[in-house]
C-alpha positions as CSV (number, residue, x, y, z in Angstrom):
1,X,-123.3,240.5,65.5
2,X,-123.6,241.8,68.9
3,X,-122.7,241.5,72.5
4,X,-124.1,237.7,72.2
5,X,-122.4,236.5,69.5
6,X,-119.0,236.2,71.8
7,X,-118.5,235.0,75.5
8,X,-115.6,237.6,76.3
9,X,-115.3,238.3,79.4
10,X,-113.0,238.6,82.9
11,X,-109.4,239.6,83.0
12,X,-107.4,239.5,80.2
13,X,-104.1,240.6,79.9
14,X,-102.9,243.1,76.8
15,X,-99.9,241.5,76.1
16,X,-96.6,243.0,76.2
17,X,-94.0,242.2,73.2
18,X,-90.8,241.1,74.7
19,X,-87.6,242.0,73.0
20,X,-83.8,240.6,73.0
21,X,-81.2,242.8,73.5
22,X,-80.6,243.1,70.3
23,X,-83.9,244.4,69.3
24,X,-85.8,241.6,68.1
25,X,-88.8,239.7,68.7
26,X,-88.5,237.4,71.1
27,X,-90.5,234.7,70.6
28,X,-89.4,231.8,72.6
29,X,-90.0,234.2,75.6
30,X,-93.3,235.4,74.4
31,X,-94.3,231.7,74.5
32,X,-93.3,231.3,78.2
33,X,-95.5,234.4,78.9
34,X,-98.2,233.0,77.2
35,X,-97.9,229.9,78.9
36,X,-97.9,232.2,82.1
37,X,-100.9,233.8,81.6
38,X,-103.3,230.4,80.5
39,X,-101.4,229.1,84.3
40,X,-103.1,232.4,85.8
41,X,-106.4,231.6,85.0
42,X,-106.7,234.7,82.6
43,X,-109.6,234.8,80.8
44,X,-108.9,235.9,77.4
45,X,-105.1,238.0,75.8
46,X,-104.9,241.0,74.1
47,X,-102.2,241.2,71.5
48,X,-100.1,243.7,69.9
49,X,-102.5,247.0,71.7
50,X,-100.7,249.5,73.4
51,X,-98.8,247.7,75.6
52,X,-97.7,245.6,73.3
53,X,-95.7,248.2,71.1
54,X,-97.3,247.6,68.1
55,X,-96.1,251.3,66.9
56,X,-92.6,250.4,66.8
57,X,-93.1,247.1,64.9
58,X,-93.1,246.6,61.0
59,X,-96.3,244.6,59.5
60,X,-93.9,240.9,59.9
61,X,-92.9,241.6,63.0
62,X,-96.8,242.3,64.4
63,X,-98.0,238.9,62.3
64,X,-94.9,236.9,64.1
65,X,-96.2,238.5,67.3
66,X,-99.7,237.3,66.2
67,X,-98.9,234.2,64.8
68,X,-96.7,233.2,68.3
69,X,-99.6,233.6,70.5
70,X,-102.2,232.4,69.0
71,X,-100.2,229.2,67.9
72,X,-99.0,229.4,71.9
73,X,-102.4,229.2,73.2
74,X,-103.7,226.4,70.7
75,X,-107.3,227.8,71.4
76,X,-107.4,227.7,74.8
77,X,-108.7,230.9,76.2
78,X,-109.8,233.7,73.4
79,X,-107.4,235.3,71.7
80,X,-108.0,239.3,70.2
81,X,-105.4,240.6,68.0
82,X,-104.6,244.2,67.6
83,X,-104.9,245.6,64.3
84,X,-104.7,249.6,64.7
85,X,-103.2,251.4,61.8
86,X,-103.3,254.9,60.1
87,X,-106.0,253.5,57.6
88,X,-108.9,250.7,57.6
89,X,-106.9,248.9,54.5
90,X,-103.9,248.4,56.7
91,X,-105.7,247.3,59.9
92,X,-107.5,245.1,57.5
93,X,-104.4,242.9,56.5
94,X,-103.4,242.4,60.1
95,X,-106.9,241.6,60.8
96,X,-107.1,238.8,57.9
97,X,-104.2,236.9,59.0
98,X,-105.0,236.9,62.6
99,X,-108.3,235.5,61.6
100,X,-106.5,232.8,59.7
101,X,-104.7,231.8,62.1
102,X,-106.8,231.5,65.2
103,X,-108.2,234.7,66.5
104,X,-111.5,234.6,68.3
105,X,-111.7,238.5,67.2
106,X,-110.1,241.6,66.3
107,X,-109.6,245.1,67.9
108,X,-108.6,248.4,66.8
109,X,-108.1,252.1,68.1
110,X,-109.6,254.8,65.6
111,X,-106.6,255.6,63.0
112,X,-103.4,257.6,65.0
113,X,-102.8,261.2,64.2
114,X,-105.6,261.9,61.7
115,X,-107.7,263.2,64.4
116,X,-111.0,262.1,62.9
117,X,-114.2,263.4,63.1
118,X,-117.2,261.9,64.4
119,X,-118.7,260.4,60.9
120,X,-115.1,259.7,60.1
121,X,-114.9,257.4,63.0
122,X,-118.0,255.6,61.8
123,X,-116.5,255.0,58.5
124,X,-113.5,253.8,59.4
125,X,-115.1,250.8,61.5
126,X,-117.5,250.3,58.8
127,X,-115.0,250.1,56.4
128,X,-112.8,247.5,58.3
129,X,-116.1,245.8,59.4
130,X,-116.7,245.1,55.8
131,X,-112.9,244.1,55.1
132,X,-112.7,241.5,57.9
133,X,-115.5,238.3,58.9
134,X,-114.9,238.8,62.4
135,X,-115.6,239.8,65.9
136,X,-114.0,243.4,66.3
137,X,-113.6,245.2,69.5
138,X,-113.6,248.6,69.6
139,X,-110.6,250.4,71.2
140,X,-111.1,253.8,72.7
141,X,-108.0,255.2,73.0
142,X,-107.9,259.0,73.5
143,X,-104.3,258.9,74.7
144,X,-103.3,258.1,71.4
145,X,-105.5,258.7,68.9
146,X,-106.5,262.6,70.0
147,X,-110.3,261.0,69.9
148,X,-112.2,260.4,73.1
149,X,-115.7,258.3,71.9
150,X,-118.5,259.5,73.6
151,X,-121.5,257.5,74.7
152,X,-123.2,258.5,71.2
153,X,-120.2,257.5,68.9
154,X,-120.0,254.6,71.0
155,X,-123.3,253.8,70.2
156,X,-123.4,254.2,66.8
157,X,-120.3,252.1,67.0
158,X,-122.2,249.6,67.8
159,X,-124.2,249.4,65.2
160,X,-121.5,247.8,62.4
161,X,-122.2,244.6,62.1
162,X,-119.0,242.6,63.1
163,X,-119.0,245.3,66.5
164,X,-119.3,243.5,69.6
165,X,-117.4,244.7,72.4
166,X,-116.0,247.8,73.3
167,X,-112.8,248.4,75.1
168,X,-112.5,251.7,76.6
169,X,-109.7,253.5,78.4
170,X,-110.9,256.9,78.5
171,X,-109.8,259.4,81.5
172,X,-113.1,260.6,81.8
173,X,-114.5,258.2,84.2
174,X,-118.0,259.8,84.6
175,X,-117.9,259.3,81.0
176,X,-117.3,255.8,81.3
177,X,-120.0,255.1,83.2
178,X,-122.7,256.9,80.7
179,X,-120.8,254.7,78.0
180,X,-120.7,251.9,80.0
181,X,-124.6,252.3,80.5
182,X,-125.8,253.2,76.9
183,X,-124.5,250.1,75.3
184,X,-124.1,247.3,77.6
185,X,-127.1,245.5,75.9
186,X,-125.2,246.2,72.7
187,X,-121.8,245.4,73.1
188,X,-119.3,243.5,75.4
189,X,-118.1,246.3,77.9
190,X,-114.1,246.2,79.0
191,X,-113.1,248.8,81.4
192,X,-111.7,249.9,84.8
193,X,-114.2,248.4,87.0
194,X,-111.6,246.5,89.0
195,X,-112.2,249.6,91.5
196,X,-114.6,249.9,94.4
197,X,-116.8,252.4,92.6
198,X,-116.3,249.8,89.4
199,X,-117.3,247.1,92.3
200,X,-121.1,248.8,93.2
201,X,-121.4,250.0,89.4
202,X,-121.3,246.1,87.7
203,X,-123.3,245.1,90.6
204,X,-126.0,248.1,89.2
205,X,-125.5,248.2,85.7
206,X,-123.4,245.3,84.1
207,X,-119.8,245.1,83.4
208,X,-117.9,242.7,81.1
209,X,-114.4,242.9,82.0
210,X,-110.9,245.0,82.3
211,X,-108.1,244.3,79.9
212,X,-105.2,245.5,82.1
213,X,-101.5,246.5,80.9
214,X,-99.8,243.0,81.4
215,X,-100.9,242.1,85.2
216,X,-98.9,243.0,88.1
217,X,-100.9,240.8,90.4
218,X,-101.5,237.4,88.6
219,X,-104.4,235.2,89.4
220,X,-106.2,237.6,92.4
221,X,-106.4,239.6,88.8
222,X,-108.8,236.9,87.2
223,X,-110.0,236.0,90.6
224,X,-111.6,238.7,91.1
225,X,-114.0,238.4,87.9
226,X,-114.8,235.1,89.5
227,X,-115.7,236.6,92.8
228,X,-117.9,239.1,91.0
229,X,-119.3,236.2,89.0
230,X,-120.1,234.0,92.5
231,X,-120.9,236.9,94.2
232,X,-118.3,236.8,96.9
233,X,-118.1,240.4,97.3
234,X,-116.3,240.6,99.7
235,X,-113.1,239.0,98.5
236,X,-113.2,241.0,95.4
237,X,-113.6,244.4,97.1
238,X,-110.6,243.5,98.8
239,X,-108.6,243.2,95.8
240,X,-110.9,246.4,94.4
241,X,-109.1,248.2,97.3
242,X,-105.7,246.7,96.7
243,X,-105.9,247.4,93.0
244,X,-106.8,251.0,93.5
245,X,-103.8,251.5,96.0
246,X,-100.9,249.9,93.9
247,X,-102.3,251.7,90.9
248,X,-102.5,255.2,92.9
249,X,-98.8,254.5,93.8
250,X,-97.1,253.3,90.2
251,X,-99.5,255.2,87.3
252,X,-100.4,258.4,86.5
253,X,-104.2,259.3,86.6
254,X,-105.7,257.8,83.2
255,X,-103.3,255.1,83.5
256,X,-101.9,256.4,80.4
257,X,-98.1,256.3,82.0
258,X,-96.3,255.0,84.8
259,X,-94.8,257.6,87.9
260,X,-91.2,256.6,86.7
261,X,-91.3,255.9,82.8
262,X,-93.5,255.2,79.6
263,X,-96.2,252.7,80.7
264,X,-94.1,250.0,79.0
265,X,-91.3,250.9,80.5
266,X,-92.8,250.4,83.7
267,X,-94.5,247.5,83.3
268,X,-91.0,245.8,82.0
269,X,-89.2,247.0,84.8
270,X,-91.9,245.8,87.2
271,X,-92.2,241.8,85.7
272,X,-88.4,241.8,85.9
273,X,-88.9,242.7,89.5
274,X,-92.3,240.6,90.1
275,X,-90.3,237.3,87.7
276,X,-92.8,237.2,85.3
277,X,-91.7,236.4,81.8
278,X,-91.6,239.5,79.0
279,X,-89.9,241.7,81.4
280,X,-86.7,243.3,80.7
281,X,-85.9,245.4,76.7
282,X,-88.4,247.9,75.7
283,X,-88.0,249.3,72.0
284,X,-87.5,252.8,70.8
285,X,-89.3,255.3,71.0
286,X,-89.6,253.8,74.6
287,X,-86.5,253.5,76.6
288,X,-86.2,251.9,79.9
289,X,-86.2,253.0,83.2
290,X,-82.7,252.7,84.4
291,X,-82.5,255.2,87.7
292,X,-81.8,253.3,90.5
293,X,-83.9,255.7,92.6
294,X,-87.0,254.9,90.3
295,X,-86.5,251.3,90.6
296,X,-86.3,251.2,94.3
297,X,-89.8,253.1,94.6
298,X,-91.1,250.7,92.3
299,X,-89.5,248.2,93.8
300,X,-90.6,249.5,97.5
301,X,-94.7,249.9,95.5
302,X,-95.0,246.2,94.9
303,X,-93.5,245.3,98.5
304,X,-95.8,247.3,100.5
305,X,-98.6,245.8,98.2
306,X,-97.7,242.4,99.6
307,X,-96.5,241.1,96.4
308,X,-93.6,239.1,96.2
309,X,-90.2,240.3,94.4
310,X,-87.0,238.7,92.8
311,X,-83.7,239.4,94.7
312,X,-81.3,241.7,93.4
């Protein structure tokens, strides 16, 4: 398999996991946010990744989460289910049963905590290559894994035979770009390129898509892949430079956290202020944002960005 093999591409939305109040999985509300995101135009969901807190949930609770979505959007728009765990056996199982049930493909980060070297990354997609008939995304995830995959690794990611795309959220943007570059004809290619320098480097080299936190902005989000795709530059520079200014003002550099909170934290706060479904609980180790000074320069963020808000 390779790049080919799959049609991936634009904005998709990693999903975030909402939660009652009383910490559990809240499906019915995870099905209106589904709906939400097929009305945006999105091209494609991310499930249970980093957004959506897979960390804090127990094997059930991530195939529920699976099972919801995928059953939600009834084949619709591709589907890729996260499957990261401490070993490839684990990731495995998850993988299995999101394959059963509808995934177009599955992704993973390298294992968290174990730190692994560069031939142990290789054998840990091998070996979940080998457990699971189906697409797999890679997820480069230094933030949380203590691993940043070079161009090289990256390459000889590529290489496994289920490996087509390659989702990377590395700080390093030069980096980025020398990945991006090296394996493009290899692999599908999901990054920050919603930027102005991401702008002039797809229109150089190639770029597939972004796989954003959520979406603060809704359709311009997936818009903008279609402006790249018609080439109405323009229009999508304009959202390039909106992006890059709404970004500068709610996440760290790296995008690995928000200015006020944990990036989920942020994000919930912000689609309870924006009225987009899933906003609201987070689940420990994550805890909300509940100063009322945060909230208001959040709140004050997404005004100035011309984005509409709830009233309080």
């Amino acid at each position: 398999m390779d790049r080919h093999d799959v049609q991936w591409k634009g904005y998709w939305p990693a999903c975030p996991t909402p939660f009652t109040e009383d910490d559990k999985i809240d499906t019915s509300t995870l099905r209106t946010l589904v709906e939400w995101f097929v009305g945006q135009d999105f091209h494609g969901i991310f499930v249970n990744g980093t957004t959506g807190e897979w960390f804090s949930q127990t094997e059930q609770e991530r195939k529920l989460v699976a099972e919801t979505v995928l059953d939600q959007v009834a084949g619709r728009i591709p589907v890729v289910v996260g499957v990261s765990s401490f070993t490839a056996n684990a990731a495995a199982a998850l993988g299995v049963h999101a394959v059963e049930h509808g995934a177009a493909g599955i992704g993973s980060t390298l294992p968290p905590y174990a730190k692994t070297l560069p031939n142990e990354s290789i054998a840990y997609y091998e070996d979940l290559s080998s457990l699971v008939d189906a697409p797999l995304m890679v997820y480069n995830w230094p933030h949380g894994t203590s691993v940043d995959i070079d161009s090289q690794l990256a390459l000889s990611l590529c290489e496994i035979e289920h490996v087509v795309a390659f989702k990377d959220s590395t700080p390093n943007i030069d980096q980025f770009w020398t990945t991006t570059q090296t394996i493009i004809d290899k692999a599908r290619v999901f990054g920050n390129f919603m930027t102005r320098a991401g702008l002039d480097f797809i229109s150089r080299v190639g770029g597939d898509g972004m796989i954003g936190g959520g979406s603060v902005f809704g359709r311009p989000d997936a818009e903008f892949w279609q402006d790249v795709w018609t080439g109405n530059n323009d229009r999508a520079r304009e959202h390039a430079i909106a992006t890059e200014k709404l970004f500068d003002a709610l996440w760290a550099p790296g995008g690995w956290r928000g200015h006020y909170g944990a990036y989920q934290s942020q994000l919930k706060a912000i689609m309870m202020m924006r009225g987009i479904p899933g906003g609201g609980p987070v689940r420990r180790p994550r805890l909300p944002i509940t100063d009322s000074k945060s909230l208001e320069a959040i709140r004050a963020s997404l005004i100035q960005a011309g984005l509409s808000v709830v009233p309080r």
